[in-house]
VOBA-1610 file (N, C-alpha, C; in pm, whole numbers, padded with zeros to 5 digits, always signed):
BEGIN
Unk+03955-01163+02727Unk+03969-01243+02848Unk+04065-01359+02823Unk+04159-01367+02921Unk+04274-01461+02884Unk+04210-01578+03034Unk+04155-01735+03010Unk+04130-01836+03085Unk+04262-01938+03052Unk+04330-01948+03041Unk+04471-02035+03070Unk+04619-01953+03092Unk+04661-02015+03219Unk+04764-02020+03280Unk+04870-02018+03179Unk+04916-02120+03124Unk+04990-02133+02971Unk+05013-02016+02864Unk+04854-02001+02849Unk+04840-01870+02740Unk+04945-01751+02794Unk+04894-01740+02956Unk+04928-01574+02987Unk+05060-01641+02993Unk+05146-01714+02997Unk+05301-01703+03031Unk+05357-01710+02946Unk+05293-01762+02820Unk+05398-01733+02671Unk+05372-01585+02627Unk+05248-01532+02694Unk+05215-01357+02654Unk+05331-01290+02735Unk+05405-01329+02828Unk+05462-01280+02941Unk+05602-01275+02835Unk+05622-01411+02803Unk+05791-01378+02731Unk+05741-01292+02657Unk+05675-01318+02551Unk+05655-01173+02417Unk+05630-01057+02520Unk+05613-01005+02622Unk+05566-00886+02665Unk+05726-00858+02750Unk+05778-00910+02790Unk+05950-00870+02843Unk+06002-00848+02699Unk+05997-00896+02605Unk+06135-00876+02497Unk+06065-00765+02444Unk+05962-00686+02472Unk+05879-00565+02365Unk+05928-00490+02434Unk+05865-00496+02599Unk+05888-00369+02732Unk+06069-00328+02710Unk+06184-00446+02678Unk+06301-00438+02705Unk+06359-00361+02513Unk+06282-00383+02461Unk+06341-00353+02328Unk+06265-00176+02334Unk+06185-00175+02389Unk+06117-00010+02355Unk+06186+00040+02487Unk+06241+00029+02560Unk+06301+00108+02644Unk+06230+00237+02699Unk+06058+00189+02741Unk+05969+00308+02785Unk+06003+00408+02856Unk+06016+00552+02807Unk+06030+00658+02914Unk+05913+00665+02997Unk+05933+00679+03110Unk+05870+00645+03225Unk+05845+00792+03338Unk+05816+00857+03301Unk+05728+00968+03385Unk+05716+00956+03504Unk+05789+01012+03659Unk+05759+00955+03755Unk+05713+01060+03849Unk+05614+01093+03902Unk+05580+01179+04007Unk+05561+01113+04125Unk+05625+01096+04240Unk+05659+00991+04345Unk+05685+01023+04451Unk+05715+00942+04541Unk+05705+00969+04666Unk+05887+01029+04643Unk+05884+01137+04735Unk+06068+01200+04760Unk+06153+01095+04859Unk+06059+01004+04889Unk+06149+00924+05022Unk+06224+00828+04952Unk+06139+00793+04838Unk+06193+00667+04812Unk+06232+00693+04617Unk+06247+00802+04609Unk+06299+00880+04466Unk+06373+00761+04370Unk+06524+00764+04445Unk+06601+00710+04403Unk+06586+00581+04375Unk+06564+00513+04463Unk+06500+00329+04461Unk+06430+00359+04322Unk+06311+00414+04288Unk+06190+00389+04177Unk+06297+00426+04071Unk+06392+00528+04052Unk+06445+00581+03918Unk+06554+00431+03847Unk+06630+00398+04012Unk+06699+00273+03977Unk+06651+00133+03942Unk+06467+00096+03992Unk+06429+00038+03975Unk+06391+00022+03773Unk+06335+00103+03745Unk+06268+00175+03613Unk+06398+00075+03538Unk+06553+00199+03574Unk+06658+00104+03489Unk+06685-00027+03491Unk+06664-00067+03617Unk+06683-00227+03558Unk+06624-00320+03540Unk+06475-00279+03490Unk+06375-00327+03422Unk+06381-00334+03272Unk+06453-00222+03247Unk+06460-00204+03084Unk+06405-00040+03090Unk+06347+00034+03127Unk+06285+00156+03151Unk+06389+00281+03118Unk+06316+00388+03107Unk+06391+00513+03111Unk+06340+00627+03228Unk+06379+00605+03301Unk+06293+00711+03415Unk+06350+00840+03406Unk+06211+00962+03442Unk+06200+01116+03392Unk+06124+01122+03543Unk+06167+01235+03609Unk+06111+01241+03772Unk+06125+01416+03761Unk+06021+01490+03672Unk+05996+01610+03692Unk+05844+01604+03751Unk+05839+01746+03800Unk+05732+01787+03917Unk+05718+01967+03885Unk+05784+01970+03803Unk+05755+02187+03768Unk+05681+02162+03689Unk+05556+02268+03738Unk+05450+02290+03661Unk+05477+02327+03501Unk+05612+02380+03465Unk+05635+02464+03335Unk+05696+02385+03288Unk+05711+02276+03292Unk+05732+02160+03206Unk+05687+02004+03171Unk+05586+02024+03253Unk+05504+01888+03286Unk+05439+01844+03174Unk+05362+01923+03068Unk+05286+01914+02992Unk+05445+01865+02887Unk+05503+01878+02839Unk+05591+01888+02751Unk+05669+01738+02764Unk+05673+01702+02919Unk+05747+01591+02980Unk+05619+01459+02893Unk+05484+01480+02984Unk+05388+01367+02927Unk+05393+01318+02769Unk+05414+01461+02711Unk+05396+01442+02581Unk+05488+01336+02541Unk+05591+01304+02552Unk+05681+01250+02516Unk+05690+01092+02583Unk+05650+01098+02697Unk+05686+00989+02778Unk+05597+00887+02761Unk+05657+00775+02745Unk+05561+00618+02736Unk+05416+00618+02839Unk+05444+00676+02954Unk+05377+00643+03098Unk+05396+00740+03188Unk+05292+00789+03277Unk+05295+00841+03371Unk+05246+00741+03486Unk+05330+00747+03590Unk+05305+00719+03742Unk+05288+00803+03811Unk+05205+00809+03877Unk+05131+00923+03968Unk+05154+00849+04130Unk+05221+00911+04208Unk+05253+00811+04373Unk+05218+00942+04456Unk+05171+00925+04552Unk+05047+01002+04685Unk+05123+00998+04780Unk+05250+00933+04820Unk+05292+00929+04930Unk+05336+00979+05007Unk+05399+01136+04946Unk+05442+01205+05003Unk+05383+01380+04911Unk+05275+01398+05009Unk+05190+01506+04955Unk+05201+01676+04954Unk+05210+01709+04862Unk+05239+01877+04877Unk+05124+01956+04763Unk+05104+02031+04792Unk+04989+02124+04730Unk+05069+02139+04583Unk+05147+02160+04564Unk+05217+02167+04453Unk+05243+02040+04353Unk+05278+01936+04446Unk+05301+01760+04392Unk+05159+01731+04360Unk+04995+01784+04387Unk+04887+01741+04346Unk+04835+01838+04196Unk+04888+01966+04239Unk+04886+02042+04121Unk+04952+01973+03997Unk+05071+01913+04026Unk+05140+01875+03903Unk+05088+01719+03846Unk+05040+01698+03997Unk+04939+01514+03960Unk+04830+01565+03874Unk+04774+01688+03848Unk+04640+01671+03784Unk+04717+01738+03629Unk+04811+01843+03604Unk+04829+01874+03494Unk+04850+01771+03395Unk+04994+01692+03459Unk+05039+01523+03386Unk+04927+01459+03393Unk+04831+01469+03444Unk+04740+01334+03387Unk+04610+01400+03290Unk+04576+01506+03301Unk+04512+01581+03179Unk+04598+01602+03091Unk+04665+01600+03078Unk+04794+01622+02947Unk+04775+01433+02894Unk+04792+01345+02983Unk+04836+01229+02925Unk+04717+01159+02890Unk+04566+01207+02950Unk+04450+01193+02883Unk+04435+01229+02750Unk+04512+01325+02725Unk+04493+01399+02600Unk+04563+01355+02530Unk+04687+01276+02546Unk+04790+01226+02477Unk+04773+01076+02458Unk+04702+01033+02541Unk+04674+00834+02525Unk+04812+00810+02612Unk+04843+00884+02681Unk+04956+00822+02748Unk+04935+00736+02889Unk+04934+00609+02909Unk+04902+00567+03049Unk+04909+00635+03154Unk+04830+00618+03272Unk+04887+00631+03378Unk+04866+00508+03458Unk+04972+00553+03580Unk+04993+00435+03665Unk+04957+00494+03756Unk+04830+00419+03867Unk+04863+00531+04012Unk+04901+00441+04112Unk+04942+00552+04234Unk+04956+00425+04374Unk+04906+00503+04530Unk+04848+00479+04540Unk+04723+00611+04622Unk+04784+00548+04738Unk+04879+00531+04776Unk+04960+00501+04879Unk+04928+00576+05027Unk+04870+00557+05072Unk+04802+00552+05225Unk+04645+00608+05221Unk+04579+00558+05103Unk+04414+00617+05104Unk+04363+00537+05209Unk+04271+00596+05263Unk+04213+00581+05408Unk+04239+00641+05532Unk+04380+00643+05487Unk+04370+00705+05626Unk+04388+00826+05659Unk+04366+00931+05562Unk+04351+01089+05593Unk+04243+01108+05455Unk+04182+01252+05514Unk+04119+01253+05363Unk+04131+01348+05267Unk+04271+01409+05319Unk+04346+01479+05194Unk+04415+01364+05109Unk+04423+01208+05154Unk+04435+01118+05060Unk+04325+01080+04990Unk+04264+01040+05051Unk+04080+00979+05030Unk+04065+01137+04879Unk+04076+01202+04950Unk+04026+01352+04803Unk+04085+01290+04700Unk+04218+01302+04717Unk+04352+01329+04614Unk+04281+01204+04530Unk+04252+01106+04626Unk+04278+00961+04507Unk+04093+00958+04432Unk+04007+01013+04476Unk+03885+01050+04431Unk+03911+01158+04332Unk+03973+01255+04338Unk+03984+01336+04233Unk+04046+01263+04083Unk+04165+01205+04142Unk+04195+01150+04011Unk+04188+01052+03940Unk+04105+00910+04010Unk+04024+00828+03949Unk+03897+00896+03910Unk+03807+00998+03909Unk+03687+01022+03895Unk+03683+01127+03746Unk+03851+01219+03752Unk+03842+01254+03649Unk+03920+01250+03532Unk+04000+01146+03552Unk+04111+01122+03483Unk+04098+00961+03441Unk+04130+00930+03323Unk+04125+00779+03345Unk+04286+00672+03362Unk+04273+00607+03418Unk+04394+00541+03497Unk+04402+00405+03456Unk+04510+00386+03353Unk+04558+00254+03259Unk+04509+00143+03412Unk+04623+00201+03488Unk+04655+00065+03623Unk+04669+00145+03761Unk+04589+00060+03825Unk+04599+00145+03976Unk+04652+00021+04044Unk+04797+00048+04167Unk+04851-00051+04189Unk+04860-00021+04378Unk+04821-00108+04421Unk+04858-00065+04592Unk+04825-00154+04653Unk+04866-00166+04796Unk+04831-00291+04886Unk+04634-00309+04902Unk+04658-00421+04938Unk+04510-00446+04946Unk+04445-00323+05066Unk+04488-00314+05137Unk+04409-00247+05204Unk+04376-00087+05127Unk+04461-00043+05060Unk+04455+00094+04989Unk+04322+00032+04877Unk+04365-00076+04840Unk+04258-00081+04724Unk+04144-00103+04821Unk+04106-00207+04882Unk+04022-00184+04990Unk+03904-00068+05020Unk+04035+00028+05052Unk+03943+00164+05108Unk+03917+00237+04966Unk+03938+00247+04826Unk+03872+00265+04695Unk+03722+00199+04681Unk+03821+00056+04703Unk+03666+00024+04645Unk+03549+00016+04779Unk+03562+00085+04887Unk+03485+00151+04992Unk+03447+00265+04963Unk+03538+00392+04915Unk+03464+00486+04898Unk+03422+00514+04759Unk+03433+00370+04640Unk+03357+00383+04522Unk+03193+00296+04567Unk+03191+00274+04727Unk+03091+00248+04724Unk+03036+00064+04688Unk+03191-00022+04665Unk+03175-00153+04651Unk+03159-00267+04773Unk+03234-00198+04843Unk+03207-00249+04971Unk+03224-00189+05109Unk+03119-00254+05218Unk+03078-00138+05333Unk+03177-00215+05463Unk+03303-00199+05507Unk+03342-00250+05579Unk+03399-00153+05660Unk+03433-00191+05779Unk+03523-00110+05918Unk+03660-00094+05943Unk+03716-00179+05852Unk+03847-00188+05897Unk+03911-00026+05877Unk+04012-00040+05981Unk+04074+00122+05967Unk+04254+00102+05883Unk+04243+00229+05813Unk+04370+00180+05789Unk+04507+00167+05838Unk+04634+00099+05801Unk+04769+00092+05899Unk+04825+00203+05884Unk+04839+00360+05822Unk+04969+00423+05772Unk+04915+00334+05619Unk+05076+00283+05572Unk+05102+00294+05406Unk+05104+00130+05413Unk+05113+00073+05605Unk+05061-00098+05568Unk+04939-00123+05540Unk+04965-00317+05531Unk+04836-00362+05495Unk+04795-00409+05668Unk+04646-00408+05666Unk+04558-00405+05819Unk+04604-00541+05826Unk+04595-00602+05927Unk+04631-00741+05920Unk+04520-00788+05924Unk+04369-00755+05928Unk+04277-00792+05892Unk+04222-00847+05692Unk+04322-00752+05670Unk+04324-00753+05479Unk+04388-00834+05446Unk+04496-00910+05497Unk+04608-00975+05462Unk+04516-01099+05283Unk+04573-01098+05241Unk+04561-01222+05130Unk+04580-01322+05157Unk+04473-01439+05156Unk+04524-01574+05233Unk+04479-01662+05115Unk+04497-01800+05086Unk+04409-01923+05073Unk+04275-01928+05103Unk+04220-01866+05218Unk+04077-01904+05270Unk+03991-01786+05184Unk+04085-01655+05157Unk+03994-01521+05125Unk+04064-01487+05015Unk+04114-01566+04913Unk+04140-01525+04811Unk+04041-01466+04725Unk+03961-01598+04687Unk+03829-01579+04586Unk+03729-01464+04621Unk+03730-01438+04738Unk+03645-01328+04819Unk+03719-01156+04758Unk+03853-01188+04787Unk+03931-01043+04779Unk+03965-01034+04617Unk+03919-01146+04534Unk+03968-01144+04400Unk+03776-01068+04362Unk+03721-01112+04408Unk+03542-01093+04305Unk+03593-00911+04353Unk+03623-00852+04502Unk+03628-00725+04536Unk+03704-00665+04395Unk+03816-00692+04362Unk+03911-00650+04315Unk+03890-00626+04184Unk+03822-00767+04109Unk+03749-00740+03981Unk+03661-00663+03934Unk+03543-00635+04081Unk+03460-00557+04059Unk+03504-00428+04061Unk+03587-00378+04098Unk+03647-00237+04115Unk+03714-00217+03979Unk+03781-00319+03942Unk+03844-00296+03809Unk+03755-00277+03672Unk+03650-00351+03714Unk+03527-00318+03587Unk+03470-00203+03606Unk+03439-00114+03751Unk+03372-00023+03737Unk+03477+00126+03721Unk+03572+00099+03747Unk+03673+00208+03712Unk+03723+00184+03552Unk+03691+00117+03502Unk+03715+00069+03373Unk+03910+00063+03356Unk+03984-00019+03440Unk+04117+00011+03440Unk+04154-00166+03488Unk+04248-00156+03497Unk+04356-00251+03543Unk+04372-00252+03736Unk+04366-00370+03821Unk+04452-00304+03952Unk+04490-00439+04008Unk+04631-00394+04071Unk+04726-00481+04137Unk+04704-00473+04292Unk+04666-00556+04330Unk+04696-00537+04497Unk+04776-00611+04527Unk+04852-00589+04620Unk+04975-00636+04636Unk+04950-00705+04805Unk+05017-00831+04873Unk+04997-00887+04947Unk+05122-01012+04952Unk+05103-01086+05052Unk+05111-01221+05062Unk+05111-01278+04943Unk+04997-01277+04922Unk+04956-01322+04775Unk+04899-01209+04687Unk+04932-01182+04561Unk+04889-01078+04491Unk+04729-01102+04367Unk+04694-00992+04342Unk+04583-01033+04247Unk+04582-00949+04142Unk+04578-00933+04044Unk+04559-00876+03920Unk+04458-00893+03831Unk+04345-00796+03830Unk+04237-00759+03754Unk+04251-00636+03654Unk+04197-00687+03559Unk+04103-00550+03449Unk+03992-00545+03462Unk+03931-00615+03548Unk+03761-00657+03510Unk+03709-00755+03435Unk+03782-00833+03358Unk+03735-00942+03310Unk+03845-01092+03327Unk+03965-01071+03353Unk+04078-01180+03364Unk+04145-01165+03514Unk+04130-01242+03626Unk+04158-01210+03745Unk+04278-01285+03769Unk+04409-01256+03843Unk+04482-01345+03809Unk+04578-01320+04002Unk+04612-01470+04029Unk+04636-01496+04163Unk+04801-01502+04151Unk+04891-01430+04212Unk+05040-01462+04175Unk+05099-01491+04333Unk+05141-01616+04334Unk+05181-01614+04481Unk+05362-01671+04476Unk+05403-01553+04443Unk+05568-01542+04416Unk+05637-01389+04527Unk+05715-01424+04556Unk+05739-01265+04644Unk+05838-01334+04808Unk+05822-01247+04852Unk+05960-01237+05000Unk+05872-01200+05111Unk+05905-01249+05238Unk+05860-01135+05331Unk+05912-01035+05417Unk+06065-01057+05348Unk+06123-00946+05367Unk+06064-00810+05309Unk+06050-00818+05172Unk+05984-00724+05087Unk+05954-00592+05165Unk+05843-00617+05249Unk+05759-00527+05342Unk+05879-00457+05402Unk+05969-00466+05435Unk+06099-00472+05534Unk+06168-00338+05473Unk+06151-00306+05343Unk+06259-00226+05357Unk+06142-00125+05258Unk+06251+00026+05273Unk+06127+00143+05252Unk+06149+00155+05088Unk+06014+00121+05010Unk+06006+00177+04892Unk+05991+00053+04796Unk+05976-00049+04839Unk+05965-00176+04761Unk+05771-00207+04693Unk+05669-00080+04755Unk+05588-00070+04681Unk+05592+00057+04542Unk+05673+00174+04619Unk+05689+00249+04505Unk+05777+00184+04392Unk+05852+00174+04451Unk+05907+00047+04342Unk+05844-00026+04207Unk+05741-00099+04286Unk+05703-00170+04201Unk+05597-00126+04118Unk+05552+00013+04178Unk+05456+00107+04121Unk+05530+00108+03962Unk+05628+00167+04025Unk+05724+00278+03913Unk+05779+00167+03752Unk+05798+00052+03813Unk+05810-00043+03740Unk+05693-00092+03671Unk+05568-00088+03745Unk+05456-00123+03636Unk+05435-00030+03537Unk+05454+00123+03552Unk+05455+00241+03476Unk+05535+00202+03365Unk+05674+00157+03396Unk+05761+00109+03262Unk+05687-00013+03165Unk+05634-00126+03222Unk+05574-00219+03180Unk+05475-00144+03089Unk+05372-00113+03172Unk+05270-00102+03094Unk+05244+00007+03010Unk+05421+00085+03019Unk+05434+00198+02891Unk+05456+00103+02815Unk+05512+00015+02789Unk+05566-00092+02655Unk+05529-00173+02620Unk+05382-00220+02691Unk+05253-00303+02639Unk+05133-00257+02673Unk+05059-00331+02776Unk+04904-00332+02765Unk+04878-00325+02953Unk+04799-00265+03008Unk+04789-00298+03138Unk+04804-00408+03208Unk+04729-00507+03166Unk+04704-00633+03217Unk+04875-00733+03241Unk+04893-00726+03077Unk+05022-00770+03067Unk+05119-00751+03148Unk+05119-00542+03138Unk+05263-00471+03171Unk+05254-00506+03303Unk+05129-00543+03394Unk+05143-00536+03475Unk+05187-00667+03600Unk+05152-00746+03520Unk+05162-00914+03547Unk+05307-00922+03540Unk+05356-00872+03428Unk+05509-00885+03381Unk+05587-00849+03523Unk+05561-00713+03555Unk+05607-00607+03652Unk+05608-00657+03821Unk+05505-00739+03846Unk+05494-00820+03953Unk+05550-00927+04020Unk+05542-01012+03832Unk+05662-01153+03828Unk+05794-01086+03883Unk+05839-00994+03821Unk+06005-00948+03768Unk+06023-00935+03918Unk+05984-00816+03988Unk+05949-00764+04126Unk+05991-00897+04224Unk+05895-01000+04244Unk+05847-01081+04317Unk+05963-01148+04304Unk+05997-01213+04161Unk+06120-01337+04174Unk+06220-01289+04182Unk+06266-01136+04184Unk+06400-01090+04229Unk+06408-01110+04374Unk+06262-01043+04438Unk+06271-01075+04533Unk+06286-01166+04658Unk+06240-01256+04549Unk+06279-01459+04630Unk+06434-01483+04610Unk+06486-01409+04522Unk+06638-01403+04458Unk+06729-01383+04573Unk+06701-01292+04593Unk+06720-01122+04667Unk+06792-01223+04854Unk+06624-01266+04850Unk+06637-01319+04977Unk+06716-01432+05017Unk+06737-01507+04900Unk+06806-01600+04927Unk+06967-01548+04923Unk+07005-01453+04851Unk+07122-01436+04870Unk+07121-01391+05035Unk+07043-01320+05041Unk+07093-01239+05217Unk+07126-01348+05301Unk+07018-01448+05278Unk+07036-01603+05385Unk+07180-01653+05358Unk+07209-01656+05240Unk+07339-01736+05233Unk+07457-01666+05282Unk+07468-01523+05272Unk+07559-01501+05360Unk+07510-01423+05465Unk+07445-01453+05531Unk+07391-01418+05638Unk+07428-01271+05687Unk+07280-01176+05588Unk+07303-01050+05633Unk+07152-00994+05643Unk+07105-00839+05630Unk+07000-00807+05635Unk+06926-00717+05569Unk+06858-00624+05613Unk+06757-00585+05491Unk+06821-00490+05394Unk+06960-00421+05437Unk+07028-00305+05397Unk+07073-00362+05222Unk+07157-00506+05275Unk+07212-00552+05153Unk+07069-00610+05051Unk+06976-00678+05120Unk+06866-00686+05059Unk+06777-00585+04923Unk+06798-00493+04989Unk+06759-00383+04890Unk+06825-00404+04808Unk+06969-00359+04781Unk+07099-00383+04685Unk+07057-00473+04594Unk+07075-00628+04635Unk+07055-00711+04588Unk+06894-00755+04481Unk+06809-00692+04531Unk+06657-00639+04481Unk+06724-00614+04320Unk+06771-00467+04355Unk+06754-00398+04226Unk+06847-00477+04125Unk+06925-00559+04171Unk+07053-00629+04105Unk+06998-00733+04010Unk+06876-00797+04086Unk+06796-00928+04059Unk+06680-00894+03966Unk+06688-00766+03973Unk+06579-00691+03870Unk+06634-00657+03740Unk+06772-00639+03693Unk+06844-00570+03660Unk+06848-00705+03575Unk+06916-00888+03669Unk+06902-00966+03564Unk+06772-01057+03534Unk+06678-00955+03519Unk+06504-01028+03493Unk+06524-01081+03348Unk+06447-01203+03321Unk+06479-01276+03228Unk+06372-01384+03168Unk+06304-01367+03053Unk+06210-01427+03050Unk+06175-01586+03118Unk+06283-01622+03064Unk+06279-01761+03113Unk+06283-01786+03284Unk+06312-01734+03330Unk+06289-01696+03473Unk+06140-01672+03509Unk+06117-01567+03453Unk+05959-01546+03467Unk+05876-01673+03439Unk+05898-01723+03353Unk+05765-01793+03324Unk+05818-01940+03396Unk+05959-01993+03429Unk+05972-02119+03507Unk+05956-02082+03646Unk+05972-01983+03675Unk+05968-01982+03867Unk+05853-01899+03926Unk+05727-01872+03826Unk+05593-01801+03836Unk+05529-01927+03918Unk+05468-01816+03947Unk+05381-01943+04025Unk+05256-01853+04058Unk+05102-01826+03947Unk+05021-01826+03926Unk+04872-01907+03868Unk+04795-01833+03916Unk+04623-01931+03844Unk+04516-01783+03833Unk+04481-01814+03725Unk+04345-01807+03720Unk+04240-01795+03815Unk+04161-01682+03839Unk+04066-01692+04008Unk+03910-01724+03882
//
């Protein structure tokens, strides 16, 4: 259990110069919409991204690769077949996985998919908007609520505030202790649990939401992280990097006054120059 602010941000530089010196191959099974974004993202993190999906080579791919990311978003009988081989292969191998159960709730060929493979697989880091984590830790039975879900948004009932932080952080922890894993929900304000160190990061854009693939994204990027350290870490790291490109990002668009197209661009550019010292002066986290 890490209780100071301080501690985790000098863990943060040592955890960028490890993730950037091991150059994690990065395993990506992902959404097809947003392919390209996650492969370009991976690189300019420091990453090596691998985006196979044939059954006759999957096992051979895990073996090798730092991390598997597992993304739901775009579902085919075949893309779940190959979600369960790579992650019994990478059980067997100690190889992470990353998941991002990207629209659970609201069908329940998602609701299955993401029950099948938290229940039999174990999952380094599970990363998704609050409301996806939400409806987990609903149908793990943590909490009994109504809200329905948006599609792949967050309900605006879920949103992350000041008033419901501490509330959506105890949810979040508790899910992370009983799945025995790591999870990121992503928001307004973000939260990061393992189950024992809960951590509040309120760095990020609101453009972000704006353009398509800026959660697979950041999926695909925690996969690189937390191939080249530790969940908690890889994943904190992966959020910062994410978030302050993205305050980056935005400020360039303002200055020359453009919109979400160049935004993206500029994302992966700002990711590309992530930099410790960046991270840990323009973070802006606590302790829940």
């Amino acid at each position: 259990m890490i209780n100071d602010e301080k501690e985790i941000l000098q863990k943060v530089e040592e955890t960028l110069k490890t993730i950037q010196e091991k150059n994690p191959l990065t395993h990506c099974i992902t959404n097809s919409v947003t392919i390209n974004d996650c492969a370009n993202a991976v690189l300019a993190i420091g990453g090596s991204p691998f985006m196979a999906e044939d059954a006759e080579e999957l096992e051979e791919v895990v073996t090798i690769a730092d991390a598997l990311v597992i993304n739901i978003g775009k579902l085919s009988k075949d893309q779940v077949e190959a979600m369960k081989i790579s992650a019994e292969t990478a059980n067997k191998t100690n190889t992470p996985i990353v998941l991002d159960p990207v629209g659970v709730g609201v069908t329940q060929l998602r609701n299955r998919t993401t029950l099948d493979l938290i229940e039999n697989y174990q999952m380094a880091a599970i990363r998704g908007n609050i409301s996806e984590i939400k409806a987990i830790a609903k149908l793990m039975g943590i909490i009994d609520d109504n809200n329905a879900a948006k599609g792949v948004d967050v309900n605006a009932d879920d949103i992350i505030t000041e008033e419901n932080l501490k509330a959506n952080g105890e949810i979040i922890k508790e899910l992370a202790g009983k799945l025995n894993t790591t999870i990121l929900a992503s928001g307004p304000i973000d939260i990061l649990s393992d189950g024992e160190t809960t951590i509040a990061i309120d760095n990020g854009d609101d453009m972000m939401p704006l353009i398509t693939g800026s959660g697979c994204m950041l999926s695909s990027i925690v996969g690189s992280c937390v191939g080249g350290s530790s969940p908690l870490l890889g994943s904190l790291v992966a959020i910062l990097a994410m978030n302050i490109a993205g305050e980056k990002a935005r400020a360039k668009v303002d200055e020359k006054d453009e919109g979400t197209g160049s935004f993206r661009a500029y994302l992966i550019d700002y990711l590309y120059k992530t930099n410790a010292e960046s991270l840990v002066s323009e973070s802006n986290i606590k302790i829940l």
